[in-house]
TIBA-35185 format. One line per 4 residues: their letters; for each residue x, y, z of N, C-alpha, C. Coordinates in steps of 0.1 Angstrom, whole numbers, plus 5000, padded with zeros to 4 digits. Example, Ala and Ser with C-alpha at 12.3 -4.5 7.8 and 13.67 -1.06 7.14 Angstrom:
<nodes>
as	5132 4943 5078 5123 4955 5078 5132 4967 5078 ~ 5128 4978 5071 5137 4989 5071 5129 5000 5079
</nodes>
This chain:
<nodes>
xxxx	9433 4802 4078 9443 4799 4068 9451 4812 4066 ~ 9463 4808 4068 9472 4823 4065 9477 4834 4054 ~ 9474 4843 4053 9473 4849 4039 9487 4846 4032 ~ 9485 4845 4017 9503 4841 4011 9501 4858 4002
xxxx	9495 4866 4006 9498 4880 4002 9513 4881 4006 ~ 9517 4882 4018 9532 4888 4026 9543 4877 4008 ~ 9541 4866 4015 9551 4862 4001 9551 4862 3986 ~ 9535 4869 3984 9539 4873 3967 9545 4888 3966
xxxx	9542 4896 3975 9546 4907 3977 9560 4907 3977 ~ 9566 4897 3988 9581 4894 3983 9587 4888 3971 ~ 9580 4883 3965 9590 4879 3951 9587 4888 3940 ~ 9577 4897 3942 9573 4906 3934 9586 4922 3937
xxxx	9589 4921 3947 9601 4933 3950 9614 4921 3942 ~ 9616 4913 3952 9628 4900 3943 9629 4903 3927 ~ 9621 4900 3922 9619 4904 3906 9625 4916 3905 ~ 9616 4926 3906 9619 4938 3905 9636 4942 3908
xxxx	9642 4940 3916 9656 4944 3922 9663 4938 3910 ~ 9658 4923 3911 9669 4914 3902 9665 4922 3886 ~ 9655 4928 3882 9657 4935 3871 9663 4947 3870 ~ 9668 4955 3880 9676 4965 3882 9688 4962 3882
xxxx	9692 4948 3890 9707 4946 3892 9710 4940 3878 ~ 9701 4935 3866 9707 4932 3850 9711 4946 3849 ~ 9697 4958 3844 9698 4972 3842 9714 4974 3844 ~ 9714 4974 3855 9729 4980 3862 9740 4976 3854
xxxx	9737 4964 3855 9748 4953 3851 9752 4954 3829 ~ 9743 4958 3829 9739 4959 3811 9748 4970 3814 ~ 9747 4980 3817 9753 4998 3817 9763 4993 3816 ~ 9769 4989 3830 9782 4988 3829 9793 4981 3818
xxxx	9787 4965 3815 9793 4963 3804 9791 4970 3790 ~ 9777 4978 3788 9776 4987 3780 9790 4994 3778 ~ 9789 5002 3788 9804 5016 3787 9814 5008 3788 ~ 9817 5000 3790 9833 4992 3790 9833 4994 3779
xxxx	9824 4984 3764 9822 4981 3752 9824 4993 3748 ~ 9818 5007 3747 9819 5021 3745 9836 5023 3749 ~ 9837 5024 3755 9853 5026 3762 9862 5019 3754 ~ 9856 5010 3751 9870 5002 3740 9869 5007 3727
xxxx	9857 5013 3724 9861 5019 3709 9865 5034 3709 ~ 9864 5038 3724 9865 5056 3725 9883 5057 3718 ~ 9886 5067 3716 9899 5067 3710 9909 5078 3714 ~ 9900 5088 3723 9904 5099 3734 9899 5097 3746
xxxx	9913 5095 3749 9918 5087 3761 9912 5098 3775 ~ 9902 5107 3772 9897 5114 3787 9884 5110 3787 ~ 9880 5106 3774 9864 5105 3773 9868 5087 3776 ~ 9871 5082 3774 9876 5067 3777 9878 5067 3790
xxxx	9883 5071 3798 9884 5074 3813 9868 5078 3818 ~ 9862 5089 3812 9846 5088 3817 9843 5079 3813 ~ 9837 5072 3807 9832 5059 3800 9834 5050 3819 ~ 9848 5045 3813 9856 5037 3824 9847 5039 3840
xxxx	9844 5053 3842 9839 5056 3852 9828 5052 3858 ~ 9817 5055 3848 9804 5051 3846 9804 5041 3847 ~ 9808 5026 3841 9807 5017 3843 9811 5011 3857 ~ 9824 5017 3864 9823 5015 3872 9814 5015 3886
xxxx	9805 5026 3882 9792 5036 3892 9783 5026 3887 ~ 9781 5018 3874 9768 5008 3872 9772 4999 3881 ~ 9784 4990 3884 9787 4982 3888 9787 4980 3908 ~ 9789 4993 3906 9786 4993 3922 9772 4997 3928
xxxx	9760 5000 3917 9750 5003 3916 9742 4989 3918 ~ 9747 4980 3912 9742 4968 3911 9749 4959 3923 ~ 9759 4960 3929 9760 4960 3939 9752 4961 3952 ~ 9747 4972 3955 9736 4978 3962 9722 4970 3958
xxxx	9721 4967 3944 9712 4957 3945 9711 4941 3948 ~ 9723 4938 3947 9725 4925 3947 9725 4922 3965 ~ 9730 4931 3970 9731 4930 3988 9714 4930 3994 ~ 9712 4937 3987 9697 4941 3994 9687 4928 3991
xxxx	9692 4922 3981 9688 4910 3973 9689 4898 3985 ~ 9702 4895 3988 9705 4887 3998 9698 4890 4012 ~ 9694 4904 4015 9691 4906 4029 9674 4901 4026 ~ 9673 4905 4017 9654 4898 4016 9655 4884 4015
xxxx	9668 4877 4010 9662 4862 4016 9664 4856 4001 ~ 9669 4864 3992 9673 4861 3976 9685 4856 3978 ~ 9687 4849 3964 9703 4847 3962 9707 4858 3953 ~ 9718 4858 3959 9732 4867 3950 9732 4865 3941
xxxx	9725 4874 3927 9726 4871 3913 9740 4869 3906 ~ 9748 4878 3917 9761 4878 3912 9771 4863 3913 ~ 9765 4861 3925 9768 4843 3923 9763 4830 3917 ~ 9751 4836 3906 9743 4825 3903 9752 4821 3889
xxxx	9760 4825 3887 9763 4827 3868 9758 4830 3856 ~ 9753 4844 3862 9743 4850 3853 9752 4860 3839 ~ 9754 4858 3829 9759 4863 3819 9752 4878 3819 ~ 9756 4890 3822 9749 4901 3814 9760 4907 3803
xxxx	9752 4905 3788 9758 4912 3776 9756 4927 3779 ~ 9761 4938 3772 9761 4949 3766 9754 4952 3755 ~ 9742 4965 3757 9731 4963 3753 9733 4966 3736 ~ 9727 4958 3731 9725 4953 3714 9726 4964 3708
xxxx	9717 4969 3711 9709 4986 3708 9719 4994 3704 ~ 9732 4997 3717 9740 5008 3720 9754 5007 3712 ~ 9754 4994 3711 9768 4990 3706 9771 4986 3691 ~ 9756 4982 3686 9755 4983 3676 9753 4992 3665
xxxx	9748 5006 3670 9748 5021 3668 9760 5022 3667 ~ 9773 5017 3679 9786 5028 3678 9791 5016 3662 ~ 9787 5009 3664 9796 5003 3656 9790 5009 3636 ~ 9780 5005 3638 9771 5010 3624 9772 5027 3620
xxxx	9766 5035 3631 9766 5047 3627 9781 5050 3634 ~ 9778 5058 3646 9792 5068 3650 9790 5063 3666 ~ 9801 5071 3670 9800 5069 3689 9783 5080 3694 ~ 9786 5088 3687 9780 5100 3695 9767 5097 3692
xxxx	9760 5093 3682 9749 5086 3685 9743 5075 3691 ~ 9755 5067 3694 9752 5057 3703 9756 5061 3719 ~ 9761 5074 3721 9759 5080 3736 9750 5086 3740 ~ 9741 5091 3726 9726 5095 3726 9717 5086 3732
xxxx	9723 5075 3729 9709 5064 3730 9714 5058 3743 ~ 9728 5059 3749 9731 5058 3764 9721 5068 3772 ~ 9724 5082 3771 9717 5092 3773 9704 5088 3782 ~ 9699 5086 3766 9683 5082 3771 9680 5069 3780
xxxx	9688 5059 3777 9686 5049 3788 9685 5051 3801 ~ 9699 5060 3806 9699 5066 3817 9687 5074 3821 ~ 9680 5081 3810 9670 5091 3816 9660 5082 3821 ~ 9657 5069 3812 9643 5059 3813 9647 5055 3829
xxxx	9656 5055 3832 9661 5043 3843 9658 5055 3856 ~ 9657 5064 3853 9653 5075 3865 9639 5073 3865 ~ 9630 5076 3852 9617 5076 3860 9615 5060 3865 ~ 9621 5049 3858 9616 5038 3861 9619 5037 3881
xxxx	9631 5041 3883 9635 5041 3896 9626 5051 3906 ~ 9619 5062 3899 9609 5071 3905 9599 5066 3907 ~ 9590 5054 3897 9582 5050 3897 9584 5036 3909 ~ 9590 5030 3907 9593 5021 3916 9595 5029 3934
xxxx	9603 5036 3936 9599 5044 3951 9585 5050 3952 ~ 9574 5047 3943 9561 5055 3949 9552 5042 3949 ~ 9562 5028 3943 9549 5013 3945 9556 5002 3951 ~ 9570 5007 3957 9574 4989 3961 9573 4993 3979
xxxx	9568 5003 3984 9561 5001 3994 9571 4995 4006 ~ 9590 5001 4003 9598 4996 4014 9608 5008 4020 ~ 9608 5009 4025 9618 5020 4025 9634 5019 4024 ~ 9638 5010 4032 9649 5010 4028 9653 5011 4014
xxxx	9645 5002 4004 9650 4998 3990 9644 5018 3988 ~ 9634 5022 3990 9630 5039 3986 9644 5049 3987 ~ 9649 5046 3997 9662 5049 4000 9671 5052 3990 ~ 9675 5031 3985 9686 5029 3974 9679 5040 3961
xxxx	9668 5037 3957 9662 5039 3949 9665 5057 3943 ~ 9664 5065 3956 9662 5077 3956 9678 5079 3951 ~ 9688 5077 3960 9700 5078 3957 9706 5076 3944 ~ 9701 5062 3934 9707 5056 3920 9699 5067 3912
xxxx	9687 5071 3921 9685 5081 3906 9689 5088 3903 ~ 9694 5100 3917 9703 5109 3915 9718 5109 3905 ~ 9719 5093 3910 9735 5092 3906 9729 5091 3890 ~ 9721 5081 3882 9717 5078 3871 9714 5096 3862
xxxx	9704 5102 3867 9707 5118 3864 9719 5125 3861 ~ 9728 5119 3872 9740 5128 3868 9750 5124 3858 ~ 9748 5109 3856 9752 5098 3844 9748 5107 3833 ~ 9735 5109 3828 9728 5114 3816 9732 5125 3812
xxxx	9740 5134 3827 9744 5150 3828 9759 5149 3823 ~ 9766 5137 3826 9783 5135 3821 9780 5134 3805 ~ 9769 5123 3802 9771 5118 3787 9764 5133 3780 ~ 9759 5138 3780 9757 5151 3776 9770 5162 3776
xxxx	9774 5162 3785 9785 5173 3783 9800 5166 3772 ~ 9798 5147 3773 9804 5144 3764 9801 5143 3752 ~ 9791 5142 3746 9779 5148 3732 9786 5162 3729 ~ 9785 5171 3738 9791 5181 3737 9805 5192 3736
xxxx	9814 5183 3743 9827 5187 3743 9833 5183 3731 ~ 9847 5183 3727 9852 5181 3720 9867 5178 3722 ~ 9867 5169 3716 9879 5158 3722 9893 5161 3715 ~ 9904 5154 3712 9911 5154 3707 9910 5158 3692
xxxx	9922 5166 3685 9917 5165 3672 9917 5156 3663 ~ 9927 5144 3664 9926 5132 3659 9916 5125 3660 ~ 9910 5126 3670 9900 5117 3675 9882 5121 3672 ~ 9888 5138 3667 9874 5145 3662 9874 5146 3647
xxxx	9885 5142 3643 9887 5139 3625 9882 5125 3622 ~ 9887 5117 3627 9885 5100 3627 9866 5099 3629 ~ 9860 5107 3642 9849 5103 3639 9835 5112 3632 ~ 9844 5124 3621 9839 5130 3618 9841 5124 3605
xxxx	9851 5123 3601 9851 5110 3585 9844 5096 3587 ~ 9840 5090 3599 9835 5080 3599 9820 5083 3596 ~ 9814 5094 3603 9804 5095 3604 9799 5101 3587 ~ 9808 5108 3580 9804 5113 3568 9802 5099 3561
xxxx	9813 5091 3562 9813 5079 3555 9796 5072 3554 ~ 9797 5074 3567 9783 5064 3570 9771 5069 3564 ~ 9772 5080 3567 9758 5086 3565 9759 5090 3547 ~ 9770 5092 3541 9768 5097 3524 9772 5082 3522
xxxx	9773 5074 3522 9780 5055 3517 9769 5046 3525 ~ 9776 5043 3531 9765 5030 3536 9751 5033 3545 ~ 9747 5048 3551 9735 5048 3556 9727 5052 3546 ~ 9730 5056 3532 9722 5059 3519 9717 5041 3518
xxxx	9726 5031 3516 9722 5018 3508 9716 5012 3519 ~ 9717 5018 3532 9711 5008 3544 9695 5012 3543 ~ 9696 5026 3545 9686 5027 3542 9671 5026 3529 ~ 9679 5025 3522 9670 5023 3506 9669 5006 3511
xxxx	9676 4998 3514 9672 4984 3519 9660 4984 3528 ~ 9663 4990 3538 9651 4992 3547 9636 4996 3542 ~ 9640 5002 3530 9630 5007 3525 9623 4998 3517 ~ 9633 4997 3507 9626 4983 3500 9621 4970 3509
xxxx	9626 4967 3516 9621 4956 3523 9607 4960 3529 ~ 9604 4971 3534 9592 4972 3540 9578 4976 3530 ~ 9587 4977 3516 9574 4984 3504 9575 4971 3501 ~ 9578 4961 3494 9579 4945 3490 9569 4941 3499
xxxx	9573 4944 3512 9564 4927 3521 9551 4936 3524 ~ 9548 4950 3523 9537 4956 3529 9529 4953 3514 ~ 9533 4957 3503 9528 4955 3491 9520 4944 3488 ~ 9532 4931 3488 9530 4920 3484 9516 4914 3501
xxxx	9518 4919 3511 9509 4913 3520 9493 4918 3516 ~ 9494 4932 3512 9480 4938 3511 9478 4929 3500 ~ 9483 4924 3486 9480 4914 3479 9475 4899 3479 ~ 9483 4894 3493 9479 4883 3495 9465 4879 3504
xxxx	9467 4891 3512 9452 4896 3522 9441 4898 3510 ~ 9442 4905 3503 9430 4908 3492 9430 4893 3486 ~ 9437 4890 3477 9432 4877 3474 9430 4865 3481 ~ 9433 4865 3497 9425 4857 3501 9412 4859 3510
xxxx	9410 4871 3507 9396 4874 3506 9390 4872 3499 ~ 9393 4872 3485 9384 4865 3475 9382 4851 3473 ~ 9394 4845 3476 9396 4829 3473 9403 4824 3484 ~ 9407 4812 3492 9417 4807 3501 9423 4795 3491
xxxx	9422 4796 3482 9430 4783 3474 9442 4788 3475 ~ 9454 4782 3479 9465 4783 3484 9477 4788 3467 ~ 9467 4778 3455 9475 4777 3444 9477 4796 3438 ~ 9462 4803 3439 9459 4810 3432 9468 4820 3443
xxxx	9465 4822 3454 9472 4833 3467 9490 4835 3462 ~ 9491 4820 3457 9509 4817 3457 9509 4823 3445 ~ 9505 4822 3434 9507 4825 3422 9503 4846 3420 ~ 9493 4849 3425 9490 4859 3427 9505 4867 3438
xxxx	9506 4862 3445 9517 4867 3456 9531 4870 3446 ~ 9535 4860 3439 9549 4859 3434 9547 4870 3422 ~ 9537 4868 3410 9533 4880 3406 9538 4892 3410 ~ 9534 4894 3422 9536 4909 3430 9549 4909 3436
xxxx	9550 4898 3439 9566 4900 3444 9577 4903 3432 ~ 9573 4897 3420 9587 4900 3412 9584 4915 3407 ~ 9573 4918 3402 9567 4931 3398 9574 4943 3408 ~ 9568 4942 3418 9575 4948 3429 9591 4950 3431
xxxx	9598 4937 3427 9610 4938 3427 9618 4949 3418 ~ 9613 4944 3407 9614 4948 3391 9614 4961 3393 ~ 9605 4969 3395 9598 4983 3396 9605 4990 3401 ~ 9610 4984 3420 9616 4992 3424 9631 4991 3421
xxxx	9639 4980 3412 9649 4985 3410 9653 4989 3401 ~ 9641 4991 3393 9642 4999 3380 9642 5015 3381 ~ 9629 5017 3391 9629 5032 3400 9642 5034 3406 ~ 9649 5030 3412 9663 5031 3420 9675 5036 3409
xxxx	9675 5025 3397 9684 5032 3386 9684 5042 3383 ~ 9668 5042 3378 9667 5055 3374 9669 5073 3379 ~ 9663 5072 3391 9665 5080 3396 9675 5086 3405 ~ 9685 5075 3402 9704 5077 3406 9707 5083 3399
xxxx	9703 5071 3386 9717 5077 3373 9710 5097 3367 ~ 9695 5094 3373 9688 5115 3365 9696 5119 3376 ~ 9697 5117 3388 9709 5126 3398 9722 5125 3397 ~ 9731 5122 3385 9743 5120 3383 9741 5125 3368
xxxx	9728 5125 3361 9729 5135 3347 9730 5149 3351 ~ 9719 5152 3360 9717 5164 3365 9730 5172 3372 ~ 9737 5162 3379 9747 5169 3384 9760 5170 3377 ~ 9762 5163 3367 9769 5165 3355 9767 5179 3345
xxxx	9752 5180 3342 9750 5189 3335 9746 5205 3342 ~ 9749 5203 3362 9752 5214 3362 9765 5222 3363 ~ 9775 5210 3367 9785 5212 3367 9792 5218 3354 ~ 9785 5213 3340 9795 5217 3329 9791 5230 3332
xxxx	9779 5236 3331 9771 5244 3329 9776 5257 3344 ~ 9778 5252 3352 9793 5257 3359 9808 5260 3351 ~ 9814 5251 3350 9825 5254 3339 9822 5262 3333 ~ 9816 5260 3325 9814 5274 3311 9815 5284 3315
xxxx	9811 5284 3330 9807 5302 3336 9819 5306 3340 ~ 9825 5297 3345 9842 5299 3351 9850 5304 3337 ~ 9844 5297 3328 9856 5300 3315 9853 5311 3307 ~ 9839 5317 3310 9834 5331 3303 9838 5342 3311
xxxx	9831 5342 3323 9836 5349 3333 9837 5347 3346 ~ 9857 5346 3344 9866 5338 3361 9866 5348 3370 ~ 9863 5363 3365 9860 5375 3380 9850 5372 3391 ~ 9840 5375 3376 9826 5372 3386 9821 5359 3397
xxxx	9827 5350 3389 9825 5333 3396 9834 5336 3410 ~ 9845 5347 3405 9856 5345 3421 9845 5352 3432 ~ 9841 5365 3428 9838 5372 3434 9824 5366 3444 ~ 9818 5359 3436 9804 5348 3442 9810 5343 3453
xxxx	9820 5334 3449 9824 5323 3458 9832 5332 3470 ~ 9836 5344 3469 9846 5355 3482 9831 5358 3486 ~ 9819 5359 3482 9802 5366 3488 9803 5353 3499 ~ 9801 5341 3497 9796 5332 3500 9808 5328 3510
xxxx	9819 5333 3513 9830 5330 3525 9828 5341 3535 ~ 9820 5352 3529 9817 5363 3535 9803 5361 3544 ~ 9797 5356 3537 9786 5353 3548 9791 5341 3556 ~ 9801 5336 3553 9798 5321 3570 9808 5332 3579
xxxx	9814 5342 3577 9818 5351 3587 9836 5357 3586 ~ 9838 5348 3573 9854 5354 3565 9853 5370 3571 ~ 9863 5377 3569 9862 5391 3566 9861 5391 3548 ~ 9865 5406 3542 9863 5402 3528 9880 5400 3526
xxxx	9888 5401 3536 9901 5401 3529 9907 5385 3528 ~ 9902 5379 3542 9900 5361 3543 9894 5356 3530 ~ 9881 5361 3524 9878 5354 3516 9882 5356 3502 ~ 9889 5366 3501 9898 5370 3487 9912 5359 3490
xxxx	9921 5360 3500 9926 5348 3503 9927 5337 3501 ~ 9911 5329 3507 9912 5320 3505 9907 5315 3488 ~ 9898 5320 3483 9896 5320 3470 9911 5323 3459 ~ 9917 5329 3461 9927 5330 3453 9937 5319 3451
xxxx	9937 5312 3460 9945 5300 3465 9943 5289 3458 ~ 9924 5288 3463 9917 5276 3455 9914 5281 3440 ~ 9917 5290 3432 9917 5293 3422 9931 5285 3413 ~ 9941 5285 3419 9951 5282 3415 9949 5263 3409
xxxx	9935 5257 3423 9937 5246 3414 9921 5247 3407 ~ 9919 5242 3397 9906 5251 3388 9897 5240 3391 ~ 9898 5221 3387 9889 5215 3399 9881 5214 3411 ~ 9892 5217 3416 9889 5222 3434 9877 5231 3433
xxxx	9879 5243 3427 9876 5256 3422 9863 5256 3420 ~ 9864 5247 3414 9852 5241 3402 9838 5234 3415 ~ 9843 5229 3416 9835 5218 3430 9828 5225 3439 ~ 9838 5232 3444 9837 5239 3457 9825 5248 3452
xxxx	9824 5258 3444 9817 5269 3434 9801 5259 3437 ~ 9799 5250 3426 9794 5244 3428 9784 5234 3442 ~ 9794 5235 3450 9788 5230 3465 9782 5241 3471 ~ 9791 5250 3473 9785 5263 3477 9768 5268 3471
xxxx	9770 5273 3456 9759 5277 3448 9753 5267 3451 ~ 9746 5257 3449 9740 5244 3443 9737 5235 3455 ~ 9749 5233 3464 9746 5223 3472 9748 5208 3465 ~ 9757 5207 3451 9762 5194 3448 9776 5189 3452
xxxx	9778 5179 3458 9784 5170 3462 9784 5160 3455 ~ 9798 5153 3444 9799 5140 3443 9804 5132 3450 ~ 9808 5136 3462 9811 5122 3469 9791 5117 3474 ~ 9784 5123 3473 9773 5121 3482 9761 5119 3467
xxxx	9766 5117 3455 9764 5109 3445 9759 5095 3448 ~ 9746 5088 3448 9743 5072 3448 9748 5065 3430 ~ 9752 5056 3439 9756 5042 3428 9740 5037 3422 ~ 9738 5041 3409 9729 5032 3402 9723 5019 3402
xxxx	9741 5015 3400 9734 5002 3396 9736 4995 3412 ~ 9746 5003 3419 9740 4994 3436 9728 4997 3442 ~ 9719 5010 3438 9708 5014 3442 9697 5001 3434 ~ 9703 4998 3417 9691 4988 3417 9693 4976 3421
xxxx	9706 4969 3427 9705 4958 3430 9699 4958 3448 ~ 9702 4970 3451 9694 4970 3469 9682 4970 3464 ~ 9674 4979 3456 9665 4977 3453 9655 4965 3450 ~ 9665 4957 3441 9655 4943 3435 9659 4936 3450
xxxx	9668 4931 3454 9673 4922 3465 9666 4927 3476 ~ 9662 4938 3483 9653 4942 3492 9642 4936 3495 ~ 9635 4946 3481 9619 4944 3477 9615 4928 3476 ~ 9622 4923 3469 9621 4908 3463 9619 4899 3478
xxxx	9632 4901 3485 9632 4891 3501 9615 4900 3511 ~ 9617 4911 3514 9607 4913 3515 9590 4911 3513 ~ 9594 4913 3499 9575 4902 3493 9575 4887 3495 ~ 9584 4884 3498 9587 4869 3499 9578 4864 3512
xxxx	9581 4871 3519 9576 4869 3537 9560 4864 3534 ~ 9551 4872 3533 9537 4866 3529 9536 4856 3520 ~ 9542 4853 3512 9539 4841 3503 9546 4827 3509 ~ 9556 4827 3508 9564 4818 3516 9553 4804 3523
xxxx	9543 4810 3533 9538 4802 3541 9528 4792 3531 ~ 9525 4800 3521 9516 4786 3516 9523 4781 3502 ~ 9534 4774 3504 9544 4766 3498 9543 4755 3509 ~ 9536 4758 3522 9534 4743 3531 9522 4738 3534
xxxx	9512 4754 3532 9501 4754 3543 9493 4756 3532 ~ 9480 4752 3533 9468 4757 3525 9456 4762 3536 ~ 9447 4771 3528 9437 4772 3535 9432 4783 3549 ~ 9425 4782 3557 9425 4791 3564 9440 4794 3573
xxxx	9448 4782 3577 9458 4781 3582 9467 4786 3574 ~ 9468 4779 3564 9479 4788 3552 9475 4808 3560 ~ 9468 4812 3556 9464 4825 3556 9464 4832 3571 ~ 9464 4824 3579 9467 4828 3595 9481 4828 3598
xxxx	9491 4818 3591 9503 4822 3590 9510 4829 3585 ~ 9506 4834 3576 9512 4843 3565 9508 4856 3575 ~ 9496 4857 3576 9492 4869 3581 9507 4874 3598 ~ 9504 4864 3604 9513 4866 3618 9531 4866 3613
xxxx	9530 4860 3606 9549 4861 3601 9548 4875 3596 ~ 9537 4876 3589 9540 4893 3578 9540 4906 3590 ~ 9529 4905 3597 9531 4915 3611 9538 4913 3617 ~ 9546 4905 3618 9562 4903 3630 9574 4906 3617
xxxx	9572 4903 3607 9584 4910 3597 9583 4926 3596 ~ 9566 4930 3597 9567 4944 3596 9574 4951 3607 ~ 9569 4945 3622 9579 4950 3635 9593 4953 3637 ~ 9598 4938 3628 9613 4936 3631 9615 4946 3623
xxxx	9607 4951 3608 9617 4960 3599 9618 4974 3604 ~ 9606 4979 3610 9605 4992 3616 9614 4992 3627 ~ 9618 4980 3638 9625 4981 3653 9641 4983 3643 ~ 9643 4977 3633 9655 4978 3632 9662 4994 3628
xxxx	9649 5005 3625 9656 5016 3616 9660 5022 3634 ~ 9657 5017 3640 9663 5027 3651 9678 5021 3653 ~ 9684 5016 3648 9696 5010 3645 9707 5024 3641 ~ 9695 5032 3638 9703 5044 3630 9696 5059 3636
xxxx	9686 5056 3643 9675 5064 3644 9674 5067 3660 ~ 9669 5077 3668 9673 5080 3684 9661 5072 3688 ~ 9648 5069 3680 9639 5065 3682 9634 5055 3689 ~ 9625 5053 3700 9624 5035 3705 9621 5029 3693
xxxx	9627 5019 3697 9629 5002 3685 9613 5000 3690 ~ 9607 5002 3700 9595 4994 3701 9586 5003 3696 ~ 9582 5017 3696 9576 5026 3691 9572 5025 3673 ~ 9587 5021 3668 9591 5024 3656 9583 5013 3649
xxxx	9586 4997 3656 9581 4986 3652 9568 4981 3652 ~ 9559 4993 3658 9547 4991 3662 9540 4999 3656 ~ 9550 5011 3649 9538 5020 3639 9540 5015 3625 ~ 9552 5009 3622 9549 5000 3611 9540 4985 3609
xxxx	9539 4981 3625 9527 4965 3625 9517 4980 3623 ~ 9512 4986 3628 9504 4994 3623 9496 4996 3611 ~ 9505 5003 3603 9502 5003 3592 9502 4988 3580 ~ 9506 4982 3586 9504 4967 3585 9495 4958 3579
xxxx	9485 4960 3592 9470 4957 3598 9460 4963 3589 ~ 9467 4976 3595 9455 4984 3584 9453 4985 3562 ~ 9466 4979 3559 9468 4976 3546 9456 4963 3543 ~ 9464 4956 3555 9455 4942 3555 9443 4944 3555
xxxx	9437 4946 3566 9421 4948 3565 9416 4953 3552 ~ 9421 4963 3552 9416 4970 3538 9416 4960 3523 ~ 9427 4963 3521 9426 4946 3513 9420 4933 3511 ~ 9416 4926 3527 9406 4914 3530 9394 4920 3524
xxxx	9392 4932 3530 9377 4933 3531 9375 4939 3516 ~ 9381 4944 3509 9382 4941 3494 9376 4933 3484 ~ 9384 4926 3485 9388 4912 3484 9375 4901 3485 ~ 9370 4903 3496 9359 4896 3504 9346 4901 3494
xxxx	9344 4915 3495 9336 4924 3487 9332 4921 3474 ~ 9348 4918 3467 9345 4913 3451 9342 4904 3448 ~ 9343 4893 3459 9339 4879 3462 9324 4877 3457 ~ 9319 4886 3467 9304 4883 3467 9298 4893 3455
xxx	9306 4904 3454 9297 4906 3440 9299 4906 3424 ~ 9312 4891 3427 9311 4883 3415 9302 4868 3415 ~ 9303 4870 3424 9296 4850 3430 9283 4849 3417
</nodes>
């Protein structure tokens, strides 16, 4: 009887190629996507480039595809999007972080291609293999020098106010979301895990859960107000407390603020210059003094009362995820469900901070199921504990 080794071997390379010719195929519409938002038209031309080198990269797979006896993926009507990850960074955070995370894909796709010429055991494909890495290396060597260079100055203002935007305005509230969401459902699960250690009556788990969920809610957007609006007293009361010094004595305050132009590398006659200038408007004056000494910033001031509504809205949807399930379910099932939704909410919340973060999405979402598990247990066995030495 004839071995069918020779033909798993071949569909086992088949796979393999046909997941390189997506790879390929992902890059390329990747950088197109990158390319349409670039706004300096030389870095938009690299971009352009790259994608075109994926495209003919996947080319070389798609042929080699056909000579083993495959079909042409390119002819099957296979849709490849542009990868989630990358485009979603440029759009949320900045470009340059999301060429970071190009970067690294390119670097993965070298060992993956290294790894693959020491086990698919063909040469020819060892060949292609050897060659795309090279080229994939030198991909990671372009997006680096474009991390690095600097572009147009319109085009380095535009994503230098976007990126301040992001990071002092919306990556302050994205993130306190992220946060709350993951203290709500980790809180409220260690609560549902302990009390159904002690009991599985579905009535007592739900009522106990909601408990903690609104508590939870409450707390942290009470914490959130709070400790906005003490960072908007405090910086109020150093600012007067600034003023006063300007209005006792305007020598000395000038002379601080000409020290402090002097050390980023002014001469001292630049920073008597430029100080004299910004003296003229006493605001400005005021601020600047203040940023310098202090390190306060009110543009980079959090909103209160938006910190407590992220807050309660977070936390609140968050605790929700463990309780949720036994509004259907009772019993050991009720509590096997809750448990697997709450560990797959913990994943998604951890995979998503790399949304902002250089970090793997799979890394990130796996040390928060992590700490997850380990809340839980600890809690069941709790739970279980008090069970029996109330019984």
């Amino acid at each position: 009887m004839p071995s069918d080794r020779p033909d798993r071997d071949r569909e086992k390379i088949l796979s393999t190629l046909e997941h390189n010719w997506r790879a390929e195929m992902e890059g390329a519409a990747t950088y197109r996507e990158l390319a349409s938002m670039e706004k300096d038209q030389r870095r938009k031309g690299l971009l352009l480039k790259l994608a075109e080198a994926e495209e003919r990269h996947a080319k070389k797979w798609a042929d080699r595809i056909v000579e083993l006896g495959g079909m042409d993926p390119a002819k099957m009507g296979i849709e490849v999007s542009p990868s989630r990850a990358i485009t979603l960074t440029a759009r949320v955070a900045d470009l340059e972080t999301a060429l970071r995370r190009a970067e690294a894909t390119e670097e993965e796709h070298v060992r993956q291609y290294e790894a693959q010429a020491r086990t698919l055991g063909d040469e020819s494909i060892g060949q292609i293999l050897h060659e795309l890495a090279q080229d994939e290396s030198a991909h990671a060597r372009t997006l680096t020098t474009m991390i690095a260079a600097k572009p147009e100055p319109q085009s380095r203002l535009d994503s230098i106010l976007h990126r301040e935007k992001w990071h002092g305005k919306t990556g302050s509230w994205i993130g306190d979301a992220i946060y709350g969401v993951n203290d709500g459902l980790t809180a409220v699960f260690g609560i549902v895990a302990g009390v159904a250690g002690y009991s599985s009556d579905a009535h007592f788990i739900v009522a106990a859960g909601l408990a903690g969920a609104i508590s939870s809610a409450l707390s942290m957007g009470a914490s959130a107000y709070l400790a906005n609006k003490a960072e908007r007293e405090v910086f109020e009361a150093e600012i007067a407390r600034e003023r006063k010094e300007i209005e006792e004595n305007p020598e000395e305050e000038r002379e601080e603020l000409e020290l402090f132009y002097q050390l980023k590398g002014f001469t001292e006659e630049e920073a008597r210059g430029v100080v004299e200038r910004m003296a003229q408007k006493p605001e400005q004056f005021l601020h600047t003094l203040a940023q310098e000494e202090l390190g306060l910033s009110e543009e980079r001031l959090p909103d209160p009362n938006l910190g407590a509504i992220v807050g309660i809205v977070s936390t609140g949807l968050g605790a929700l995820v463990p309780v949720v399930p036994f509004f259907f379910l009772v019993g050991t099932l009720g509590i096997a469900v809750s448990a697997v939704v709450s560990i797959l909410a913990h994943f998604a919340v951890g995979a998503s901070k790399s949304i902002v973060t250089l970090r793997s999405w799979w890394r990130s979402g796996m040390e928060m199921t992590g700490v997850a598990l380990i809340v839980a247990v600890v809690a069941y066995a709790l739970g279980a504990g008090l069970e029996r030495v109330l019984r």
